[in-house]
N, C-alpha and C positions, 0 to 999 in steps of 0.2 A: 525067583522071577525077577526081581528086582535086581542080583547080580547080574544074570543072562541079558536085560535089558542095559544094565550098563555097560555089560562088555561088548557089545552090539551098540549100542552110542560110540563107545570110545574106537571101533573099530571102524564106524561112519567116518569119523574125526579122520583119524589117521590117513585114511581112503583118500580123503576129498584132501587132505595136507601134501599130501603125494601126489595127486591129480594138478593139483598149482602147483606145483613145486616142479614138476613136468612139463606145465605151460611154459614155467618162465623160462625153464634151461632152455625150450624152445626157440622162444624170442629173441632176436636179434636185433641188435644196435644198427640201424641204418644212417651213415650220416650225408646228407644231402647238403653239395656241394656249393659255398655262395659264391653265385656267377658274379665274375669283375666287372664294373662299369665301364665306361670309356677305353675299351680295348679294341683293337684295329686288325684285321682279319689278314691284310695282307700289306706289303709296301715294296715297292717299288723306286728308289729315292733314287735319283743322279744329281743330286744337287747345283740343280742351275740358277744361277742367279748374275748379280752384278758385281765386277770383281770389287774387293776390299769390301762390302757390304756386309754389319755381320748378318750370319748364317741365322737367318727365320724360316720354318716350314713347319705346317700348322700343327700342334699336337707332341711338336720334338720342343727339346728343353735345351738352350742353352745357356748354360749357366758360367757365370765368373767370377770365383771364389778369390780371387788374388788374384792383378793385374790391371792392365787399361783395356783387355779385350776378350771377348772371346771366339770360338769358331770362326770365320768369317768364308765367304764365297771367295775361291780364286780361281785363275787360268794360266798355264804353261805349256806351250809350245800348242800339239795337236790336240791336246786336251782343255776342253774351251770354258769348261766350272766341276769345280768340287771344293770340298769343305776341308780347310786347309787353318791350322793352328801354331805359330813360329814365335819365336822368342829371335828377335834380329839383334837387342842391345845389351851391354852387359850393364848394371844398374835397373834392369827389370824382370819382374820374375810372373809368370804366369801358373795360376791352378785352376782349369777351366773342364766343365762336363758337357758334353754331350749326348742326349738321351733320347731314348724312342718313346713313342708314347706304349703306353703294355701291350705286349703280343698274346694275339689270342692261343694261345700255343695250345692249349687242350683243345680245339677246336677245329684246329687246321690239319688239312691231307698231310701236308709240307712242315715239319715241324723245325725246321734248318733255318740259318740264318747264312749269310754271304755276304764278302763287302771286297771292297780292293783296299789297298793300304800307300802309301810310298811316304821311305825314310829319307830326311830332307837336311842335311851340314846336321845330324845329329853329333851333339859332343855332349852326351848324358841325361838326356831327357828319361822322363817318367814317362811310357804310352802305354795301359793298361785299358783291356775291352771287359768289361763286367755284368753281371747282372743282376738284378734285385726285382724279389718278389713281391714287395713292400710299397716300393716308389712311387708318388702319389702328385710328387710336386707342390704339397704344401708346404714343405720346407726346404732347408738347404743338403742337398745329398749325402753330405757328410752324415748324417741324422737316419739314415734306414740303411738297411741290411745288403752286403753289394759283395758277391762272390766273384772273383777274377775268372775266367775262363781262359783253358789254354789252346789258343791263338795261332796260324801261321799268316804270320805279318812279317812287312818288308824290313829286310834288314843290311841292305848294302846301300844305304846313305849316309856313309861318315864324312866324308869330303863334299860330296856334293850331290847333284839329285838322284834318290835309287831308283829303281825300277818297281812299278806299279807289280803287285803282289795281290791275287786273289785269297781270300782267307779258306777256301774248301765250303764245302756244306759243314757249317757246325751245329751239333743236336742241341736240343734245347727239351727233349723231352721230358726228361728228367726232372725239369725245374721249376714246370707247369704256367703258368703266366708269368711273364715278368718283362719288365723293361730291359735295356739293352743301351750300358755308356761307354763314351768314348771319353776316359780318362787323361786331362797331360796333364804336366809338370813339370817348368822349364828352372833353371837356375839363375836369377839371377846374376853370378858372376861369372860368367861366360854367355857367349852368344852361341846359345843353345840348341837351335835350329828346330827342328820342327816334324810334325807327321800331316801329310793330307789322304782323305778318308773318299773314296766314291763309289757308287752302287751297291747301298745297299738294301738287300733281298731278305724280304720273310716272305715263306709258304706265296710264290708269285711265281706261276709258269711263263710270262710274256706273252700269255694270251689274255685279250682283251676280253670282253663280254659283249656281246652282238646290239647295236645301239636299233633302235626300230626309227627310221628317220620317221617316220610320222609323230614320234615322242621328240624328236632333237628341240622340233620349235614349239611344241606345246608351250610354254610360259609367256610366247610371242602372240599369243592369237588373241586377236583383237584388238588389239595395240595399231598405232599409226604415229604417225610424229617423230619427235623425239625420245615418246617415249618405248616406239618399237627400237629405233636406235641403243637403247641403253638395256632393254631388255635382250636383244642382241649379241651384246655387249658385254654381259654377265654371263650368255650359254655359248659363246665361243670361246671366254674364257677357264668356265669351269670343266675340268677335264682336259684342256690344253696341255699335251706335254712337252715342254720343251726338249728340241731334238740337240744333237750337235751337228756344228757344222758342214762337219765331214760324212755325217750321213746323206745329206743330197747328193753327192755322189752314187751312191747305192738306190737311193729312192729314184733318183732320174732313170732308173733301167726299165720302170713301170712308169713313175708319172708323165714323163715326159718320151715315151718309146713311140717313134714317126710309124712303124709300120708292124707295130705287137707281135717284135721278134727278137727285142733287146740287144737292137744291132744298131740302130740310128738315133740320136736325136732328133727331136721333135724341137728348132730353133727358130723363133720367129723373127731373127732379125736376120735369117739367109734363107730361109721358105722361101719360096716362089708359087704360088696356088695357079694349079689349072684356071685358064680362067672361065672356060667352061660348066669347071666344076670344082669352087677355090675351097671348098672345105672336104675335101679329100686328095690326100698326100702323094705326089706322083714322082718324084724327084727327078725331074725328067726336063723340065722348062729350061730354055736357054741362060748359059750363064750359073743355074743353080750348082750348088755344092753342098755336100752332107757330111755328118760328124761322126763316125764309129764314136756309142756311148762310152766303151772302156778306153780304150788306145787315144782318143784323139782332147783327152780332157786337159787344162795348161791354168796357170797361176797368170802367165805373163799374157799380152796383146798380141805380140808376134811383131811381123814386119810388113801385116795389110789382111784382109780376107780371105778368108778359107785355109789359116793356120792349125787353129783350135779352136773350143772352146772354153768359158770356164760360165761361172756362179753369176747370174745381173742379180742386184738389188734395185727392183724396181723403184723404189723409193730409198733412196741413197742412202748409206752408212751413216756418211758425217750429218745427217738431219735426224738421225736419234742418238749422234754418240757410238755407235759401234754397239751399243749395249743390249745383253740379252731381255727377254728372250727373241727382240727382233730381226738382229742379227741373224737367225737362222728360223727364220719363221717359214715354212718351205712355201705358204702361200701366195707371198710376195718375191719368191726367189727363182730364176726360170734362167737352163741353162741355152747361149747364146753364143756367138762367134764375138771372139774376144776382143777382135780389133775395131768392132761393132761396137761393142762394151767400152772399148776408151774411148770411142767418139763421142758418143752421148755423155760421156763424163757424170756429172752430178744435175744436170740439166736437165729444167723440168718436162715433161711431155707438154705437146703442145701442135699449133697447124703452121706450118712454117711457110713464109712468104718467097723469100730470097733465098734460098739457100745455096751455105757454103759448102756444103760435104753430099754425097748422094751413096748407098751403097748399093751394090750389088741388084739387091732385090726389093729396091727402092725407097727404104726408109731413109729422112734424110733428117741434114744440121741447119740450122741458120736463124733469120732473126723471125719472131714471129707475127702475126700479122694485126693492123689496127682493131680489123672487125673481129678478133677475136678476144680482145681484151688485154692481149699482155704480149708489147712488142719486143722482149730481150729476146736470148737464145735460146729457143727450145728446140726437142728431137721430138718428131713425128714419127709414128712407125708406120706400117702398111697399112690397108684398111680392112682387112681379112685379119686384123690381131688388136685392135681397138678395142673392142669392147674388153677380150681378155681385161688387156692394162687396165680399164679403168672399174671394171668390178675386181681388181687385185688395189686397188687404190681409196674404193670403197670399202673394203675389206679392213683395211687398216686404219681409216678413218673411224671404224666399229670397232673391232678387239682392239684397238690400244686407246678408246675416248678417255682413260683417266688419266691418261699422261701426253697422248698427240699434241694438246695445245699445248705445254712446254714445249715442244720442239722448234717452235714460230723464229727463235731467234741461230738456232744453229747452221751454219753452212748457209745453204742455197733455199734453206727449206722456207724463209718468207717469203719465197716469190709465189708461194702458193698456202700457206695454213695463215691460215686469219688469227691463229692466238687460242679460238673458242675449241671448248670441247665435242661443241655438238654441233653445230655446223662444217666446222672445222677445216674449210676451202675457201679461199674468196672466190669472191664471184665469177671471175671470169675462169677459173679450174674449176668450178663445181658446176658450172652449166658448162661446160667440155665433156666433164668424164660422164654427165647426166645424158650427153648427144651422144659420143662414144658409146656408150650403156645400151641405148635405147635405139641404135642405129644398127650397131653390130649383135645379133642376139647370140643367147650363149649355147656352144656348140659340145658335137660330143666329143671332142676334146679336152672341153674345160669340164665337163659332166666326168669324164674318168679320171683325170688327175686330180678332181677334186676328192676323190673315191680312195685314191689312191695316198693322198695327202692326211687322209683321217684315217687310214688304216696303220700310218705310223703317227701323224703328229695327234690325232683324237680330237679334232676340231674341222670346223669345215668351213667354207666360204659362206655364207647365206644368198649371198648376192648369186651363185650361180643355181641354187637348188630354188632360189625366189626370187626372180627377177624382181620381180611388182615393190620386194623393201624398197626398192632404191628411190623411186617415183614417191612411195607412201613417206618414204621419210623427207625427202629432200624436192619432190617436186612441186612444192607452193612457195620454196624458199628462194628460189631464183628463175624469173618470168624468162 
């Protein structure tokens, strides 16, 4: 009895030894994956900026291991910024990184990277595209793990500038998150020359994500003052993309299309308005003349009216320096009949007394008048286009208040900025463009380019989707 019960325990034993010993082969190891911090799901980069500036953009690392520089913003020829790296002297030697912040790469549709390249008087440089799983930016690069990837980059720049070279779609799947450097390495004893880097693409189809304009000014509500001004100010800059300048050329085929058939400009310094009925387009008024938008576009003035057109900066070049991202700001940029465009010069808008110049379809030049506050030379334009100019006036006076009042000393621009950031007109310009504003209302002209300006630059005017800013902010400031 006592055996039979023991062999009956030891065979329980055995049973249940077998029975776990089954569970566990069972069991499997799951290892659940630690998701990366601070990694960026898509990018988009053209590197715009101000030429020689080095190269800042939030979240990218540039780094300069040896040398006096590194990255930095440039521009050449039709290409107006990208991120450009050169060894010009012999006696200097450069070893500088540029880095993306971590790509969400296990996470994205798009798992590919894309950039352009152009090889620049190379005589031996180091240019290697890498990537590192590791990279953290607490230290110096040299310091984490950085595998080369194999690259089609530009390579007919020995003598002098090559030719912009797109890299392909390159996978990145395999490598799971990682950051993404743009390696040089110049030699000091020679003048080594250089690589510059533009567009580059992780997981980003060029499609925007649908903005709800009732959300655009949310941050702005309830605000008045200056301090709607400046919260303004923040939401037309965030999101801004700077364009280049050769895309208003293309943009002008919608924003600025006279008869929504991308045959005509829509020019208000040769309009002529029904006057029966001046805010719809007839091109029919005596005198008037029209601009086929492709064929009839010119750099130069010509030799009088109804040549061509080209690009007004309503608010003049030389009054910010030429420099991005205003220069191509399409808000303030509106294409015009060119000879129109050298008469106004750099001169500020204004109501003209005397005038010396008259064109076409009656905007005109001369000096301006006492009761308006400021008698030098100003160009008036029509008065079916007023209000535009001056909510594109106000517009700028807002996306650019943390630098506008710098501009007080450049060119022509004292004849109208006061210095201030938040005022930012004297008086007798800020009760103009405030009559202008509120004389002319805004039309659905300025309603679709406005539409059509945020569908590529991703910012908007405020002043035409909310008239009432312009009064809230500025009309207690000048009686």
């Amino acid at each position: 009895m006592k055996k039979n019960n023991f062999q009956f325990l030891l065979l329980l034993s055995l049973l249940s030894i077998s029975i776990w010993s089954c569970e566990k082969e069972d069991q499997e190891t799951v290892e659940i994956p630690v998701e990366d911090e601070n990694v960026v799901a898509r990018i988009n980069e053209k590197f715009f900026g101000n030429q020689y500036d080095q190269l800042e953009i939030e979240g990218w690392t540039n780094y300069k291991t040896r040398g006096r520089g590194g990255f930095q913003y440039q521009s050449h020829y039709s290409n107006p910024s990208y991120a450009n790296i050169t060894v010009y002297n012999t006696g200097e030697e450069r070893r500088t990184w540029l880095i993306t912040p971590k790509l969400d790469v296990r996470n994205a549709e798009d798992k590919t990277i894309s950039f352009d390249t152009r090889q620049e008087y190379d005589a031996g440089v180091v240019f290697k595209v890498m990537v590192s799983p590791d990279y953290d930016g607490e230290a110096a690069p040299e310091e984490y793990t950085w595998e080369e990837l194999k690259v089609t980059i530009s390579e007919d720049g020995k003598t002098g500038y090559g030719s912009w070279v797109n890299s392909g779609k390159v996978d990145l799947a395999s490598y799971g998150n990682v950051s993404v450097a743009f390696y040089y390495e110049g030699d000091e004893r020679v003048v080594s020359g250089g690589y510059s880097i533009d567009n580059f693409i992780f997981n980003d189809d060029g499609k925007e994500e649908p903005v709800d304009p009732s959300d655009y000014y949310k941050n702005a509500e309830g605000l008045e003052g200056y301090e709607l001004k400046s919260a303004l100010a923040s939401i037309t800059t965030t999101g801004h993309e700077w364009i280049d300048y050769g895309d208003l050329w293309t943009l002008y085929h919608t924003s600025d299309d006279k008869y929504q058939k991308s045959e005509i400009i829509w020019d208000m310094y040769s309009d002529i308005p029904d006057p029966n009925n001046p805010t719809v387009p007839d091109g029919v008024q005596p005198g008037e003349y029209e601009y086929q938008i492709t064929i009839d576009q010119c750099g130069q003035s010509g030799s009088g009216e109804g040549h061509c057109y080209n690009r007004e900066h309503v608010i003049p070049q030389s009054w910010f320096d030429k420099k991005s991202p205003m220069v191509a700001d399409a808000h303030h940029i509106v294409p015009v009949d060119a000879y129109v465009n050298t008469m106004r010069s750099n001169n500020p808008f204004g109501i003209v007394g005397n005038a010396s110049w008259t064109s076409i379809n009656g905007s005109k030049l001369g000096s301006g008048t006492a009761e308006s506050g400021y008698t030098g030379k100003v160009f008036e334009p029509i008065d079916e286009y007023k209000g535009d100019f001056a909510r594109m006036y106000l517009y700028m006076a807002t996306r650019y208040e943390s630098q506008i009042g710098s501009w007080v000393n450049n060119g022509q621009a004292g004849t109208v900025l006061d210095g201030s950031s938040n005022k930012v007109y004297q008086d007798w310009y800020l009760k103009l463009m405030l009559e202008w504003h509120n004389a002319d209302p805004v039309s659905d002209k300025e309603i679709d380019r406005n539409e059509q300006i945020f569908e590529l630059q991703r910012n908007r005017n405020p002043f035409i989707d909310h008239p009432e800013y312009a009064n809230m902010i500025w009309g207690d400031v000048v009686q």
